[in-house]
Structure formats: structure tokens, C-alpha cells
KEVO-996119 format. One line per field, with one value per residue (C-alpha): residue in three letters; chain; x, y, z. Coordinates in Angstrom, 2 decimals. Layout:
BEGIN
residuo: (ALA	...);
cadena: (A	...);
X: (X	...);
Y: (Y	...);
Z: (Z	...);
END
This chain:
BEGIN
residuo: (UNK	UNK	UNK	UNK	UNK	UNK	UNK	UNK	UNK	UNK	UNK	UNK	UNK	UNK	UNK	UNK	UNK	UNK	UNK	UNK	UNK	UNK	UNK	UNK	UNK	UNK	UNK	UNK	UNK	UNK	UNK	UNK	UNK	UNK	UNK	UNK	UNK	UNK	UNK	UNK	UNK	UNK	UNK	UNK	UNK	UNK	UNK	UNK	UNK	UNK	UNK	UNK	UNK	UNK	UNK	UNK	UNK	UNK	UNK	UNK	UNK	UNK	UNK	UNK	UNK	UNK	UNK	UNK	UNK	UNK	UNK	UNK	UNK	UNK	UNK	UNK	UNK	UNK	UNK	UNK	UNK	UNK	UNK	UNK	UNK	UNK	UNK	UNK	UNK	UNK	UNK	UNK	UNK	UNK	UNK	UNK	UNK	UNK	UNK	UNK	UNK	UNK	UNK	UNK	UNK	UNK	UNK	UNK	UNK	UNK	UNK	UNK	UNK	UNK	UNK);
cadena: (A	A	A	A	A	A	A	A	A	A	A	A	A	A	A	A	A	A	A	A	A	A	A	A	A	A	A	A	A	A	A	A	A	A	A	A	A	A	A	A	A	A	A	A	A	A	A	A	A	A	A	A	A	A	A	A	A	A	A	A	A	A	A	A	A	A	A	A	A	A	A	A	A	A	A	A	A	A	A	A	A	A	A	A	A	A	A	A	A	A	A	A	A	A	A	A	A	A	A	A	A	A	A	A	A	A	A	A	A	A	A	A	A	A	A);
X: (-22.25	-21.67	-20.65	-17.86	-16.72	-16.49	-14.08	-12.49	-11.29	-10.92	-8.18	-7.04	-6.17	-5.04	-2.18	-0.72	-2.03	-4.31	-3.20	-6.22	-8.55	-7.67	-5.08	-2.72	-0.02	1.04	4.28	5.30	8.12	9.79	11.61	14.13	14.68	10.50	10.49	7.62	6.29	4.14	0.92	0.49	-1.93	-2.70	-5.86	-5.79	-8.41	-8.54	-7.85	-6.29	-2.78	-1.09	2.85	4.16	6.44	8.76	11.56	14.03	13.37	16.25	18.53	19.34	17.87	14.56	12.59	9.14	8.21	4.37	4.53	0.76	1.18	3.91	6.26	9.22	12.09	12.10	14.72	13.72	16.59	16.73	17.17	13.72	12.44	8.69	7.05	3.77	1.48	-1.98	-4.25	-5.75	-7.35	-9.14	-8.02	-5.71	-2.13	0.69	3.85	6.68	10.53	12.60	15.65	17.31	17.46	17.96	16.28	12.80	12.80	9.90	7.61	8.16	4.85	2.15	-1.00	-2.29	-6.07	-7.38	-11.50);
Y: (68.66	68.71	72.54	70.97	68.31	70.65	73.57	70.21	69.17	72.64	73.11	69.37	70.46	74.35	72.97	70.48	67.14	65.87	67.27	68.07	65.54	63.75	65.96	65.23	66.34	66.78	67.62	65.57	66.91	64.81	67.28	65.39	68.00	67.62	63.64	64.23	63.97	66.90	66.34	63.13	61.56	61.95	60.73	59.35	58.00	54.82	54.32	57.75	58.82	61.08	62.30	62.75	64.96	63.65	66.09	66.15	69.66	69.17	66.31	63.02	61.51	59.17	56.32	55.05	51.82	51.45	48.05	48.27	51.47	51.12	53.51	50.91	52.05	55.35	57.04	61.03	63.56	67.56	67.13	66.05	62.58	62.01	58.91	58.38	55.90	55.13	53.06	50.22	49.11	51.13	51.46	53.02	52.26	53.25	54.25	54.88	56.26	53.21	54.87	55.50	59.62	60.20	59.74	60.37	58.09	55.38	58.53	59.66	57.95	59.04	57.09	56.92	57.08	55.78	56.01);
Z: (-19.81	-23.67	-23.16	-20.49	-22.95	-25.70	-23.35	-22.38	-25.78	-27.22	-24.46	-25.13	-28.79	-27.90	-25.79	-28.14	-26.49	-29.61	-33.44	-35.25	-36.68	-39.95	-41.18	-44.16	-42.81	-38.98	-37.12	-34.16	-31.56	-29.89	-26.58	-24.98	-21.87	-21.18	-22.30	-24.12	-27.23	-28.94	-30.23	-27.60	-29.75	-33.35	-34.74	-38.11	-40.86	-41.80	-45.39	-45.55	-46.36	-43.78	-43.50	-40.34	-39.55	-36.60	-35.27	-32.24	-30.55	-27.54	-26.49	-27.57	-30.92	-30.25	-31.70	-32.87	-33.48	-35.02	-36.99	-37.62	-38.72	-41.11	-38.62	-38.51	-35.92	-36.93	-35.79	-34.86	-34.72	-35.16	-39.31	-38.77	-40.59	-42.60	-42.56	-44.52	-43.20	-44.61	-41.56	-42.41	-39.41	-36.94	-33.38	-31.05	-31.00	-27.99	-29.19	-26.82	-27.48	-28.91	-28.18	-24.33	-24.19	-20.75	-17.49	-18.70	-21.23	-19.49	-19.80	-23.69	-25.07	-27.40	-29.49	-32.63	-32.98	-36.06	-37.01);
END
């Protein structure tokens, strides 16, 4: 079973669904032809400073509203936009696209994980 779990989340992380644990910096795409965002979840350390990378890879500009997080109605285009954010409470927060892009737009969601 742990063998399973481990393929499971290697493949998670290969194919863009989870950005790697606790890094400093990571890159979020925001696709507005799929309606999805890329990672889907980042996982982030309580306590510790990360920059986030946000850009618009196709179609219409988007949005991200994390108030706990300090991401305040960020608005994502294809110049690309950083946002540092430093947790400082663990948990997981849903984020969806704050901005109407098209007809997928109830779909474009991701979360932040914070340990």
C-alpha cells in the first residue's frame, strides 16, 4: 500500500497537480483555454516566506482572492504578477478565479496547503 501511495503522489507532482513541498519560490499558471490553474495546490510552511509566481498562459486575465493568505484580488495576466505571502496559520485554503474568463470559469480553482 505505501508503495501505491508513493507512485500515487510521485505522478500527482510529475503532472503539475501539487508544486513541490515548501518551496521559496513557485510558478502558478493560470490557462484560460483549459480553465485551470497549474500547480492545483501548493503546499506552503507555516511561518515561511514564499513568492508566487502567478501568470496568464492563454485567454482572458484572472483573479485570486486569499485574504488569509495575504493574496488580495490579485489580478493574473500574461506580464505575469508575484505575490509573497508568509502563512501564519496552518490549514488548507480554496482559491477560485475572481475574475469571469469564459465559460469555464466555475471550474478554475486551486488550494493552498499550509503545515
Amino acid at each position: 500500500m505505501k508503495t501505491l501511495t508513493a507512485t500515487a503522489l510521485f505522478a500527482t507532482i510529475a503532472l503539475g497537480a501539487v508544486a513541490p513541498a515548501f518551496a521559496n519560490d513557485v510558478n502558478v499558471e493560470a490557462n484560460g483555454q483549459t480553465f485551470a490553474f497549474k500547480p492545483a495546490a501548493v503546499m506552503l510552511k507555516k511561518g515561511q516566506s514564499t513568492t508566487l509566481h502567478f501568470k496568464a498562459t492563454a485567454g482572458a486575465p484572472h483573479g485570486l482572492n486569499v485574504p488569509e493568505l495575504g493574496i488580495n484580488n490579485v489580478v493574473i495576466a500574461q506580464a505575469g504578477t508575484n505575490v509573497t505571502v508568509t502563512p501564519k496559520k496552518a490549514g488548507t485554503y480554496d482559491a477560485h478565479c475572481t475574475i469571469v474568463c469564459g465559460a469555464g470559469h466555475s471550474h478554475m480553482a486551486m488550494k493552498f496547503i499550509v503545515k
